[in-house]
N, C-alpha and C positions, 0 to 999 in steps of 0.2 A: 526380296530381290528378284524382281521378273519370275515369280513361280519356282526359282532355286530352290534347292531344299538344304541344309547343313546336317550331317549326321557325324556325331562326336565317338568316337568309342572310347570308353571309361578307361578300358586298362592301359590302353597308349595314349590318351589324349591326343588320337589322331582326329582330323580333319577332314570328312569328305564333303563335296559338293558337287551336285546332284546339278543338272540343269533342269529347264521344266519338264521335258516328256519324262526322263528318268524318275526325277519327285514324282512322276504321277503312278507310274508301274510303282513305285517303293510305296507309296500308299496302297497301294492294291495287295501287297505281298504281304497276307496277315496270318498265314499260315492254316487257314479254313479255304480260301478262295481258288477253285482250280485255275491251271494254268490258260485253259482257253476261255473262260471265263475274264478274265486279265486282257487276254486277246483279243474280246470281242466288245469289252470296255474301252481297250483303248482305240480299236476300229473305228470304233461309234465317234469317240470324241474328238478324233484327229481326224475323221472322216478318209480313212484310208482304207484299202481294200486289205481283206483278213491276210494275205499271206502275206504282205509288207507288215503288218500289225505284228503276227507273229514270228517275223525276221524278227522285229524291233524288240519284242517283248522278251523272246529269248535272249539276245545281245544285253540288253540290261539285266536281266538275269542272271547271266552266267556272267559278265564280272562285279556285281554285287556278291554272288556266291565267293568268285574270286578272291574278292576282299573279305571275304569271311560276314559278311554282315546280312548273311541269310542263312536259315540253316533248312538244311535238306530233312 
């Protein structure tokens, strides 16, 4: 669906969706990959300057985290 992503969570049978920059940070969040590293991938592929990258990356971060669906 346009690069959306679906993430299910087993215990609630809840439903999230992702649009595409989000799907693209949630692929990146594999729990080896630093944070600026995320940063400086998504920089590269949205062609934005790092400190918009890393507004961005942190903002999807933190409510992914939010939603419990990353763990620290």
């Amino acid at each position: 669906m346009n690069g959306e992503k679906l993430i299910l969570e087993p215990d609630s049978g809840t439903v999230h969706q992702l649009n595409a920059t989000a799907g693209f940070v949630w692929e990146l969040c594999d729990g080896r990959t630093p944070i600026a590293k995320i940063v400086s991938t998504f920089a590269s592929r949205y062609r934005i300057s790092q400190t918009v990258a890393e507004r961005d990356v942190r903002a999807v971060v933190g409510q992914l985290s939010a939603l419990r669906l990353l763990k620290e």
